[in-house]
C-alpha positions in Angstrom: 80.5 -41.3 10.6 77.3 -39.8 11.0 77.5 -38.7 14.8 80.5 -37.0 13.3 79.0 -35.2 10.4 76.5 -34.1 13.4 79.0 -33.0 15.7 80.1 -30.9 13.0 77.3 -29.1 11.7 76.6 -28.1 15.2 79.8 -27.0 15.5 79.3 -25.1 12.2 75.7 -23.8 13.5 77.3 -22.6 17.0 79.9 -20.9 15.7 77.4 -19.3 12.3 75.1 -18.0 15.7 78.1 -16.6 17.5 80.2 -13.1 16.7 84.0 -14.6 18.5 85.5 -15.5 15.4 85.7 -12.6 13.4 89.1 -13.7 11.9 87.4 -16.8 10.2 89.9 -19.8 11.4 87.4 -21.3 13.2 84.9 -21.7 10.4 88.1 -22.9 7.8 89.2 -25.4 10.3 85.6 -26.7 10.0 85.4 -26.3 6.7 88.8 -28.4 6.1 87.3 -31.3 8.3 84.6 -31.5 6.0 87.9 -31.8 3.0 87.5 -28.0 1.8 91.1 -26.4 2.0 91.2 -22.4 2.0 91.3 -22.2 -1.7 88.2 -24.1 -2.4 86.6 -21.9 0.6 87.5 -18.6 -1.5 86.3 -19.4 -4.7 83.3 -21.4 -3.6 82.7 -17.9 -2.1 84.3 -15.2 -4.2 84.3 -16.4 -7.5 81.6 -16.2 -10.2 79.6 -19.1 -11.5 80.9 -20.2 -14.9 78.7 -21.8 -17.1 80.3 -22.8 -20.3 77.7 -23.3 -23.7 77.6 -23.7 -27.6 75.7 -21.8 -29.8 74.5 -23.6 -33.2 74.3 -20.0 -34.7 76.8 -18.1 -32.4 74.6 -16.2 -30.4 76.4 -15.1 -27.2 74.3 -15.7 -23.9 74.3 -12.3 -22.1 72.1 -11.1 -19.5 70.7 -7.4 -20.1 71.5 -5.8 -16.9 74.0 -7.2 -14.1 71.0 -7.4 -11.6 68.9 -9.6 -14.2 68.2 -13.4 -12.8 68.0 -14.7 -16.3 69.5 -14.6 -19.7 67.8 -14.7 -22.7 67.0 -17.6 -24.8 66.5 -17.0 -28.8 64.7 -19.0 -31.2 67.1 -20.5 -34.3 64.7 -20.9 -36.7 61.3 -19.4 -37.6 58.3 -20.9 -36.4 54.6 -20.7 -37.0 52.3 -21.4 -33.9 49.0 -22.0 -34.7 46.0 -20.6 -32.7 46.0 -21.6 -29.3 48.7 -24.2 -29.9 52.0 -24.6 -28.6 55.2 -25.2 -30.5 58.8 -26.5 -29.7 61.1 -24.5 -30.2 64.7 -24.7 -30.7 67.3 -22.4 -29.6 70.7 -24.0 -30.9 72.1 -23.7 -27.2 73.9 -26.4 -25.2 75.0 -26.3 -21.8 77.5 -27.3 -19.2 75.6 -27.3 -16.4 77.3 -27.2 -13.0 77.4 -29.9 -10.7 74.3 -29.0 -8.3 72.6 -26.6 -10.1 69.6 -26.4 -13.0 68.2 -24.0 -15.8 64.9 -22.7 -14.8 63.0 -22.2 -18.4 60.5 -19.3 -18.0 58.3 -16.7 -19.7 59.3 -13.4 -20.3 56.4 -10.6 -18.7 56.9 -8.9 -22.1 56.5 -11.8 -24.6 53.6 -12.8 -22.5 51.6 -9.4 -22.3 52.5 -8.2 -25.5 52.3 -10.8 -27.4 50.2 -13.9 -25.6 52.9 -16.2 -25.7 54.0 -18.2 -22.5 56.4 -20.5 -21.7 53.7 -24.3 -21.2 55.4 -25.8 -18.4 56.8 -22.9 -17.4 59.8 -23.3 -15.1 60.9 -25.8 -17.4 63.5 -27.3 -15.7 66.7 -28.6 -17.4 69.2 -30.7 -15.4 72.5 -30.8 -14.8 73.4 -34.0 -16.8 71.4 -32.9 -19.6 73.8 -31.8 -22.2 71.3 -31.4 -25.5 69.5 -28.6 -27.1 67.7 -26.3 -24.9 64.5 -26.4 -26.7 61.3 -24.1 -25.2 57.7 -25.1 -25.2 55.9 -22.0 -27.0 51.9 -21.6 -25.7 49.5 -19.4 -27.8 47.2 -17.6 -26.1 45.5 -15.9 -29.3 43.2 -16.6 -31.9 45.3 -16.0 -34.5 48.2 -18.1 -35.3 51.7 -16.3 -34.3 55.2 -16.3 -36.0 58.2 -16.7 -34.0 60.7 -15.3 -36.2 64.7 -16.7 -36.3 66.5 -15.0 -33.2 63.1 -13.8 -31.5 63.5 -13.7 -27.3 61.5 -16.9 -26.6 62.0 -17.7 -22.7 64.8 -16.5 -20.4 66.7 -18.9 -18.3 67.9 -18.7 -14.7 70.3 -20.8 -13.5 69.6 -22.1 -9.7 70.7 -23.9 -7.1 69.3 -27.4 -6.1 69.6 -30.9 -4.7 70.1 -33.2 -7.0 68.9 -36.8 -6.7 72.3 -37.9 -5.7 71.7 -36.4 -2.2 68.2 -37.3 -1.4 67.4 -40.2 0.5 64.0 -41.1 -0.7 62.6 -42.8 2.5 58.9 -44.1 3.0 56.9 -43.6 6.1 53.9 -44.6 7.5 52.5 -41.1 8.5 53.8 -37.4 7.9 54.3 -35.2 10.6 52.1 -32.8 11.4 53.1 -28.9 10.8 51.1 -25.6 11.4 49.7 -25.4 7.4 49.1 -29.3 7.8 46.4 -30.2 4.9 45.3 -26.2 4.0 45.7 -25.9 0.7 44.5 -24.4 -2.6 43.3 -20.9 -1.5 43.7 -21.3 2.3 45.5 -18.4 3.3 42.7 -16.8 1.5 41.9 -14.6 -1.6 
């Protein structure tokens, strides 16, 4: 099966590098060896994203502006920070997360300039088989303590593509081929 699955991503790569089939059959003949029909081909393709969620206190999940990567996340309660301490805190949001995809957690540049607070572990990632509260992790950069108040902007989420652990052959090996970075690191390609 695996010299198959070869052959076909070849096929798939040849014909991506080549301008002959500007009609498409040859890349949905492909595409239905692999088991995707025409219709899973156009929405796969055409089709928005749908991520379905609750909201504890009915907030809707919007993004500000079409272009926008993330949508804003909202704190539902009110909650002290003390300085330079970091708080949890809750945003009464559940997801559906797709199948292959993840919430990126981050900062928002205005929270964080304005205001000094920053998202700890920022991406914090939540998976796709988590199905809980999204809850943020609130740093405070001041001296002072800082109030979030009830349905403050705490973080915005993005929601990206990845590979789950499902298709990722973890595989141990004696030595790691060499590449052009190799071992430079921290601050190699310079200031």
């Amino acid at each position: 099966m695996s010299e198959n699955f070869d052959d076909k991503i070849k096929d798939l790569r040849e014909l991506l590098m080549s301008d002959e089939e500007e009609d498409g059959s040859s890349y949905l003949e492909i595409l239905k060896s692999f088991g995707l029909d025409d219709v899973e081909f156009d929405n796969a393709t055409y089709n928005q994203l749908v991520l379905e969620y609750t909201s504890e206190n009915y907030n809707e999940l919007s993004y500000a502006y079409p272009t926008d990567s993330g949508f804003d996340l909202r704190s539902s309660e009110t909650v002290v920070i003390p300085k330079f301490g970091r708080a949890l805190i809750p945003t009464g949001i559940k997801l559906n997360i797709p199948e292959n995809y993840e919430i990126q957690v981050r900062s928002k540049s205005g929270l964080a300039i304005n205001q000094g607070l920053m998202v700890l572990n920022s991406p914090g990632t939540v998976d796709e088989g988590y199905t809980g509260e999204i809850k943020v992790i609130l740093f405070n950069t001041n001296d002072h303590e800082v109030t979030v108040e009830k349905g403050m902007k705490v973080a915005q989420a993005v929601i990206s593509h990845c590979i789950s652990g499902k298709w990722v052959n973890l595989k141990m090996v004696d030595e790691i081929v060499k590449k052009d970075r190799n071992e430079n690191g921290f601050g190699s390609t310079g200031i």
